[in-house]
C-alpha positions as CSV (number, residue, x, y, z in Angstrom):
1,X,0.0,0.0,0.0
2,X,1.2,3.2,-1.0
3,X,1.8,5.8,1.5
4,X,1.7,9.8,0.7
5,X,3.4,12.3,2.7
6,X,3.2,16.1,2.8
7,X,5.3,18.0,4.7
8,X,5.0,22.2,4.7
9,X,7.5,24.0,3.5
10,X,8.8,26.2,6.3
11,X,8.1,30.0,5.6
12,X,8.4,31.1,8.5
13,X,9.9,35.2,8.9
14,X,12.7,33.1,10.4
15,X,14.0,31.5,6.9
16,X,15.3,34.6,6.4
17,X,13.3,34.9,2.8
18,X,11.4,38.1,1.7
19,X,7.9,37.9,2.0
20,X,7.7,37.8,-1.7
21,X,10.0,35.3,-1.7
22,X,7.7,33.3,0.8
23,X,5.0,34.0,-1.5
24,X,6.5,32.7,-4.3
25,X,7.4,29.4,-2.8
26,X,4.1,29.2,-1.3
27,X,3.2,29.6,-5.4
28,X,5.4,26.7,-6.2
29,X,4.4,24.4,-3.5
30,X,0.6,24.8,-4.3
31,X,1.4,23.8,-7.6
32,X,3.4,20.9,-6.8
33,X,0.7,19.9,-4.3
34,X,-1.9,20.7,-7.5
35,X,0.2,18.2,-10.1
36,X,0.5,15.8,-7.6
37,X,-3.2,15.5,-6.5
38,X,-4.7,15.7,-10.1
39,X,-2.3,12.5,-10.6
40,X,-3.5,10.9,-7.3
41,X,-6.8,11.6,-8.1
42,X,-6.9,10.6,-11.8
43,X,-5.5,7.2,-10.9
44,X,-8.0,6.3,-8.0
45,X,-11.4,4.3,-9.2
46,X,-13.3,1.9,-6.5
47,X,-11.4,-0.8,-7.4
48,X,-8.3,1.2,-5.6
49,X,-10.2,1.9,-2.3
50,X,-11.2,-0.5,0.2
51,X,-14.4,0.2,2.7
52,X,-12.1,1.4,5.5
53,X,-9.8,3.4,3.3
54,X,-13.3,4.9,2.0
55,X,-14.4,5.7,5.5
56,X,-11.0,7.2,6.7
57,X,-11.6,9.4,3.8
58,X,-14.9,10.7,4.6
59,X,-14.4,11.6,8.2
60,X,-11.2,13.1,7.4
61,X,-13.3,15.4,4.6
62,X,-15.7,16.4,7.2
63,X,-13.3,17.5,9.9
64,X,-12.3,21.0,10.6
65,X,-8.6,22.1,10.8
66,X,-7.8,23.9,13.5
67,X,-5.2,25.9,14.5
68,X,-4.3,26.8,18.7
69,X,-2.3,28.7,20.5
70,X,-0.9,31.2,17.7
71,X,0.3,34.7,19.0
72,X,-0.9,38.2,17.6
73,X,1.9,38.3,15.0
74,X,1.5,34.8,14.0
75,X,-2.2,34.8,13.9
76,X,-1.3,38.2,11.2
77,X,1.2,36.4,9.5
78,X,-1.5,33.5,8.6
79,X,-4.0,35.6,7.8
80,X,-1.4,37.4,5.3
81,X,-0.5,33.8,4.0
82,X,-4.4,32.9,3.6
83,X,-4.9,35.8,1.6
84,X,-2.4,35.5,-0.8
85,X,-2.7,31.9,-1.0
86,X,-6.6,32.8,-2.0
87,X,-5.6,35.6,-4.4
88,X,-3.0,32.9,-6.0
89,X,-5.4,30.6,-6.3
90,X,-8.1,32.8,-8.1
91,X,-4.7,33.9,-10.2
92,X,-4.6,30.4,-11.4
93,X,-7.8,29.5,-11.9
94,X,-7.9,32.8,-14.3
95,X,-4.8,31.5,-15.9
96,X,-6.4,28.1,-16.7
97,X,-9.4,29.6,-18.1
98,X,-6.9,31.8,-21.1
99,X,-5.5,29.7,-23.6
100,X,-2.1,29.7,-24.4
101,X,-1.1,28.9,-27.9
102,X,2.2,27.9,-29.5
103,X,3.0,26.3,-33.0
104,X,5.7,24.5,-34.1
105,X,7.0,24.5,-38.0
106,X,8.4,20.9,-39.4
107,X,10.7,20.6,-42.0
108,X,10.8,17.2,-44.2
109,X,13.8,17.9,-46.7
110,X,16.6,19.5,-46.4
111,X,16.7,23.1,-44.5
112,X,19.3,24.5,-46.8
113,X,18.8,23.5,-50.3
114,X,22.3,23.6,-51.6
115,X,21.6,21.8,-55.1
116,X,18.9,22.2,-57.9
117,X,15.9,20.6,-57.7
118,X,16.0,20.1,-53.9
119,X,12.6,19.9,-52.3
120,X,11.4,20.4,-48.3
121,X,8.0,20.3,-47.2
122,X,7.6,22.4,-44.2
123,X,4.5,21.9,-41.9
124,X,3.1,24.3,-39.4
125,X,1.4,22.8,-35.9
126,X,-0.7,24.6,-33.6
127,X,-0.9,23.6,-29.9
128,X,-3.0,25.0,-27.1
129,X,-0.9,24.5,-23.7
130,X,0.8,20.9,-25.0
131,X,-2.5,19.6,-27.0
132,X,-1.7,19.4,-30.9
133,X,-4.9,21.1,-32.4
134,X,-4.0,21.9,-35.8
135,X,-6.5,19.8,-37.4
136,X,-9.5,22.3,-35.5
137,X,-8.0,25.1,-36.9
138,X,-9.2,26.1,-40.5
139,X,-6.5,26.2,-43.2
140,X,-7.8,29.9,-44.4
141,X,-6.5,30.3,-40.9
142,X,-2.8,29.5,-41.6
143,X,-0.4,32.8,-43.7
144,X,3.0,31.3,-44.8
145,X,5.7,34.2,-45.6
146,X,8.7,34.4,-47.4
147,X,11.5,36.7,-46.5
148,X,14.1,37.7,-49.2
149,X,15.7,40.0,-51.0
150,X,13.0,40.7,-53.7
151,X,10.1,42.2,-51.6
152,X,7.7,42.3,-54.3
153,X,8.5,39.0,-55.6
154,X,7.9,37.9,-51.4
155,X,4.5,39.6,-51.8
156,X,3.4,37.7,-55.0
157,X,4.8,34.9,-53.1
158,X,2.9,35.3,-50.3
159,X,-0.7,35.8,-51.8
160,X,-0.4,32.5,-54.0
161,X,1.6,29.8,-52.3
162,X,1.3,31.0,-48.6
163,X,-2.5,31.4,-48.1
164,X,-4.5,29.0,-46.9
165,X,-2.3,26.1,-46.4
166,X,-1.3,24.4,-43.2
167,X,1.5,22.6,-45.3
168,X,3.8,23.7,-48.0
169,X,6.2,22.6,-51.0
170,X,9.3,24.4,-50.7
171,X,11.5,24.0,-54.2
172,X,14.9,25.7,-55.3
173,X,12.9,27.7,-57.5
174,X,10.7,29.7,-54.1
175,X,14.3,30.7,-53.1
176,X,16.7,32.9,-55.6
177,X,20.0,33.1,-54.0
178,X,18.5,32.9,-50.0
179,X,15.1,33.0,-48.4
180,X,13.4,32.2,-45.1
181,X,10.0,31.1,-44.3
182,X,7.6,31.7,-41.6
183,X,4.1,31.0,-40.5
184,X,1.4,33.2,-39.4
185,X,-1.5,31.7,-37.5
186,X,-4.7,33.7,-36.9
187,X,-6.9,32.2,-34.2
């Protein structure tokens, strides 16, 4: 049978760390303590718990945690803790609500094309947080660009290769003397 420990981390005015510095590993700790429970939790069925494991359980959900013999300062000290542990915690529950977007661009071929009639195909991947979503996002969505010396010439470029496509065909003839390539994504 598995056994989990938590210990608090001490943050007391003693450590000698700034209060924002307290804070912050206050920040880190809950978020440890977050990950690890989402785990626990996401790996516990019925099957897992026996009746008095189930019992133990419920008693210790319905009983209060209290705290004795505390002084003035201390007693302000918590009460400082609890409400920046509470702002915190509405801070992450806002952050968890935005959606954070990334994408990544794949090259099949050859990134320098140093002989005629080389070809690459470059892909472009959209993520929100770590989940690949690319195939939810519309290809009228997806702007490829290309960066050379011939502005115009990038322009043209840009309006009939680089619209609309979530994948391109990059040939020796896209690129006179050098080029680069990038990836707009409007979401």
């Amino acid at each position: 049978m598995a056994v989990f420990t938590m210990n608090f981390p001490q943050l007391l005015a003693s450590s000698g760390m700034s209060t924002d510095q307290q804070v912050q590993a206050m920040k880190s700790y809950l978020y440890q303590l977050t990950e690890q429970l989402q785990y626990a939790l996401n790996h516990i069925d019925e099957e897992n718990i026996g009746e008095s494991v189930r019992s133990q359980i419920q008693a210790a959900n319905t009983a209060a945690i209290q705290i004795k013999d505390l002084s003035e300062a201390q007693r302000l000290e918590l009460d400082e803790y609890v409400k920046r542990l509470n702002d915190t915690d509405q801070e992450l529950a806002e952050m968890q609500t935005k959606r954070m977007y990334r994408i990544e661009m794949l090259v099949d071929g050859p990134s320098i094309m140093t002989k005629r009639d080389q070809t690459a195909v470059m892909q472009c991947r959209v993520y929100s947080w770590d989940q690949d979503i690319t195939d939810q996002v519309p290809a009228e969505s997806f702007q490829w660009r290309r960066s050379s010396a011939d502005s115009v010439a990038d322009l043209e470029w840009d309006e009939y290769k680089g619209k609309g496509r979530k994948q391109i065909t990059i040939t020796t003839e896209d690129i006179s003397d050098n080029a680069s390539f990038c990836c707009v994504v409007t979401i």
